[in-house]
C-alpha positions as CSV (number, residue, x, y, z in Angstrom):
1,X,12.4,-4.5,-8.6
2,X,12.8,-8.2,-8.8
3,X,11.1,-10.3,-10.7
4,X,10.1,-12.8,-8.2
5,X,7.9,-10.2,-6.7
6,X,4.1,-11.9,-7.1
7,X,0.9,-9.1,-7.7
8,X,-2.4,-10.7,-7.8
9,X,-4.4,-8.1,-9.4
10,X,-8.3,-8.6,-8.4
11,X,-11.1,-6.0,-10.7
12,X,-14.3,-7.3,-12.4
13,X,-13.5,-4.8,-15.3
14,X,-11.9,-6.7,-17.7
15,X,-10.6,-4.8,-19.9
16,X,-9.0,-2.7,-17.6
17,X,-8.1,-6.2,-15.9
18,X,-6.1,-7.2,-18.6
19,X,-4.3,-4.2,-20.0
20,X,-3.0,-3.5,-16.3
21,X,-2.3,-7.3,-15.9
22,X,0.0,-6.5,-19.2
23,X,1.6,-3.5,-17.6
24,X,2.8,-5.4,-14.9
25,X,3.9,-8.1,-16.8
26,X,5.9,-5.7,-18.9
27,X,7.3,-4.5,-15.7
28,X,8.7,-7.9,-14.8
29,X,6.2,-9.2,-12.2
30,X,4.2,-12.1,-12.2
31,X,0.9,-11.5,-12.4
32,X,-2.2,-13.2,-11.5
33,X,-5.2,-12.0,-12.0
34,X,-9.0,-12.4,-10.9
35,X,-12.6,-11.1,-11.8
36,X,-13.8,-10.3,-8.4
37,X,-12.9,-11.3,-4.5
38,X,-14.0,-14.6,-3.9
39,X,-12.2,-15.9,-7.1
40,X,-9.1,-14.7,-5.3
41,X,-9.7,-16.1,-1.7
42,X,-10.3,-19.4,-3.6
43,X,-7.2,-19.5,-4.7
44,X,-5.0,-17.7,-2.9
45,X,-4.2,-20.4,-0.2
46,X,-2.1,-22.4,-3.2
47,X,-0.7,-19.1,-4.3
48,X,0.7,-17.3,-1.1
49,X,4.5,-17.3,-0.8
50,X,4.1,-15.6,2.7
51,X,7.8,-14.0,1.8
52,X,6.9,-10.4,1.7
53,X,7.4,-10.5,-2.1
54,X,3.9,-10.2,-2.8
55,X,1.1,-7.6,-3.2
56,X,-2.9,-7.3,-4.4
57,X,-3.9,-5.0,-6.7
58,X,-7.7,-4.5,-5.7
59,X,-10.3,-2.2,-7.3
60,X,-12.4,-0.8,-3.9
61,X,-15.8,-0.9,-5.4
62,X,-16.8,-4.8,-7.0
63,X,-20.3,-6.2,-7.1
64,X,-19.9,-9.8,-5.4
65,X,-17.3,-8.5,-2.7
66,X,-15.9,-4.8,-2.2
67,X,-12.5,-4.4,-1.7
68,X,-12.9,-3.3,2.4
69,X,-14.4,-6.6,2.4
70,X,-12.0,-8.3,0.6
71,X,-9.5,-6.7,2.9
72,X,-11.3,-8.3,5.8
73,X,-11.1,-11.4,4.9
74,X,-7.4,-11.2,4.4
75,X,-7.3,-10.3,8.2
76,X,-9.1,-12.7,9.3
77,X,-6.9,-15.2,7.7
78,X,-4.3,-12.9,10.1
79,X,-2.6,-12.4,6.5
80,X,-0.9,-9.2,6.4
81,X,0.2,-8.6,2.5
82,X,0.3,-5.0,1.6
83,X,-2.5,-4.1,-0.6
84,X,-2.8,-1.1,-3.5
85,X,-6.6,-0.5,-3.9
86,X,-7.7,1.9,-7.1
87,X,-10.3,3.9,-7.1
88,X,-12.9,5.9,-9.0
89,X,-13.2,9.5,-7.5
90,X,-16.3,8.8,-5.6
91,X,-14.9,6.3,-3.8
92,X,-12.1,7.7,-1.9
93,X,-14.0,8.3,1.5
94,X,-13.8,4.3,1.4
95,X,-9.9,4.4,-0.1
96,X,-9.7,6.6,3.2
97,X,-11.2,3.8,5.4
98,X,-8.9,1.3,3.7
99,X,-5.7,3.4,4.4
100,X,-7.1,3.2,8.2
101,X,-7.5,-0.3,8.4
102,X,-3.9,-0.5,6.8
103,X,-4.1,-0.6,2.8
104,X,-0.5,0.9,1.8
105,X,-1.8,2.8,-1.0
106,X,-4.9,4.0,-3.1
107,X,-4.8,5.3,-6.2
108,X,-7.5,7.4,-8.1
109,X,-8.6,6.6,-11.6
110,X,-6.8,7.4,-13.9
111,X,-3.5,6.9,-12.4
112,X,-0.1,6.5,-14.6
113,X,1.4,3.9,-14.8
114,X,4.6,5.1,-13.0
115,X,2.2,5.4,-10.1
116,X,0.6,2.2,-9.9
117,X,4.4,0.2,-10.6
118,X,6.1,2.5,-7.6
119,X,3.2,2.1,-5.5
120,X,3.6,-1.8,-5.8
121,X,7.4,-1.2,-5.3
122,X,6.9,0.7,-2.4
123,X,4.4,-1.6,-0.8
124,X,7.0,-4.6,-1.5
125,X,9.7,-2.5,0.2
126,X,7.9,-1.5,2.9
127,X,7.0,-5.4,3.2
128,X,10.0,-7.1,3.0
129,X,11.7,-4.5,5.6
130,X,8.9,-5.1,8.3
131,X,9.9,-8.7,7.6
132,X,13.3,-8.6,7.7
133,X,13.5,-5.9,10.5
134,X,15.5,-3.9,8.4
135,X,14.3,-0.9,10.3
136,X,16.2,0.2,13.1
137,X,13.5,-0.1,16.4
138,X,15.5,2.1,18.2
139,X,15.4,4.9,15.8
140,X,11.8,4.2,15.3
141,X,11.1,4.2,19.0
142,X,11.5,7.9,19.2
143,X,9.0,8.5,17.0
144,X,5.0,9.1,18.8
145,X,2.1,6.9,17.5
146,X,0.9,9.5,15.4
147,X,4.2,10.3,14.1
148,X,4.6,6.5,13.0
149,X,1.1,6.9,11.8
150,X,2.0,9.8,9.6
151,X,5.4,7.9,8.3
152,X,3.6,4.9,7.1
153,X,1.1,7.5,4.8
154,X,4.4,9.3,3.8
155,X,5.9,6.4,2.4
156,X,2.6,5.5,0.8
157,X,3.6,9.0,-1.2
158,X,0.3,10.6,0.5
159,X,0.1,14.6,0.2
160,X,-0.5,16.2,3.3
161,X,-3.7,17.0,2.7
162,X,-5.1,12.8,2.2
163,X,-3.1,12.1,5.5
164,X,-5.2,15.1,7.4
165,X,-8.5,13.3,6.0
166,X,-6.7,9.8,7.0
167,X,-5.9,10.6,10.3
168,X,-9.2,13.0,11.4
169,X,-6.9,15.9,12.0
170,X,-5.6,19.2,10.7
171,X,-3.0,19.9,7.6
172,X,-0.8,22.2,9.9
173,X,-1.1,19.6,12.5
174,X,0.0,16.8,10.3
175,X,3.1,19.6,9.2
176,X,4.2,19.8,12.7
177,X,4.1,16.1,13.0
178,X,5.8,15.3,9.9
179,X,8.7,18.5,11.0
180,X,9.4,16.5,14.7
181,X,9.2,13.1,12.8
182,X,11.9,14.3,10.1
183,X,14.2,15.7,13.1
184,X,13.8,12.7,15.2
185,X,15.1,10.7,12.7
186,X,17.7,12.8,11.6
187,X,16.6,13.7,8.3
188,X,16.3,16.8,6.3
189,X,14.5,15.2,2.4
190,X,11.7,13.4,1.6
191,X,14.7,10.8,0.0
192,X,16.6,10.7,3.3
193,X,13.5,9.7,5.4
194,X,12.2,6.7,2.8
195,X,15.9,5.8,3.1
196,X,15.4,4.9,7.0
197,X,11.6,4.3,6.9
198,X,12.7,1.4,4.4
199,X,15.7,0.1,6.7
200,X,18.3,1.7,4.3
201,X,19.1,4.5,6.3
């Protein structure tokens, strides 16, 4: 991953605040970081690249703005930079909403650290393709709106199971889906599918 990618980590926990904004540091991103919501929409208008090589790191549950608020406000601006929101285990019926309104990931507490860094990579990626139009439309244009649905949430590394809950509907029907979706495009692996979902294909 390069390291002009940008993560602007927002949680009012500090210390977990600043050993995650060290992580990511280590991992060669810049990192800014910020103790709750409105401290990031005040400065994030000076801090945008608007490039795709960005992401926010958002805890979903914050006193002076939750992260579905926080993600919002973001789409009011009509701003569309992925976010990662993380989570404590009672709060994944609102991680759930978030993926819904278009969060790329959520992860639960405690994650590793492998998972947060791929989950920024992945968000990035997916990013930077959308941008670029990297993906092919015409290959995507075979696939149903619920198929597209449940490629987005595949990428995102979702189990079967989270994208049932996501999406209101059954595991075995999210199978079938994910079985056309797969042979639409021409794939047989997980690898070979986030290989064209992420233009490389």
């Amino acid at each position: 991953m390069p390291s002009d990618v940008r993560v602007h980590l927002v949680d009012d926990n500090t210390p977990f605040r600043d050993s995650t904004a060290w992580l990511l540091e280590t991992a060669g991103f810049e990192v800014h970081a910020y103790p709750s919501g409105p401290a990031f929409l005040a400065e994030w208008p000076s801090r945008r690249r608007g490039d795709g090589a960005e992401c926010v790191v958002s805890d979903i549950r914050m006193p002076e703005m939750s992260g579905l608020q926080l993600q919002d406000a973001l789409r009011r601006q009509g701003c569309n930079v992925p976010l990662v929101f993380v989570t404590a285990h009672g709060d994944v019926p609102l991680a759930v909403e978030a993926m819904r309104k278009g969060a790329s990931n959520f992860l639960e507490k405690p994650f590793s650290d492998d998972a947060l860094l791929d989950s920024i990579r992945n968000a990035v990626a997916n990013a930077r393709a959308r941008g670029d139009g990297a993906v092919d439309s015409e290959v995507l244009a075979k696939l149903s709106p619920r198929e597209r649905q449940v490629l987005d949430l595949v990428v995102a590394s979702k189990p079967n199971k989270v994208i049932a809950d996501i999406l209101g509907i059954s595991i075995k029907t999210v199978e079938l889906h994910r079985a056309n979706m797969m042979a639409k495009l021409g794939v047989r692996s997980l690898p070979e599918l986030m290989k064209v979902a992420l233009g490389h294909g």
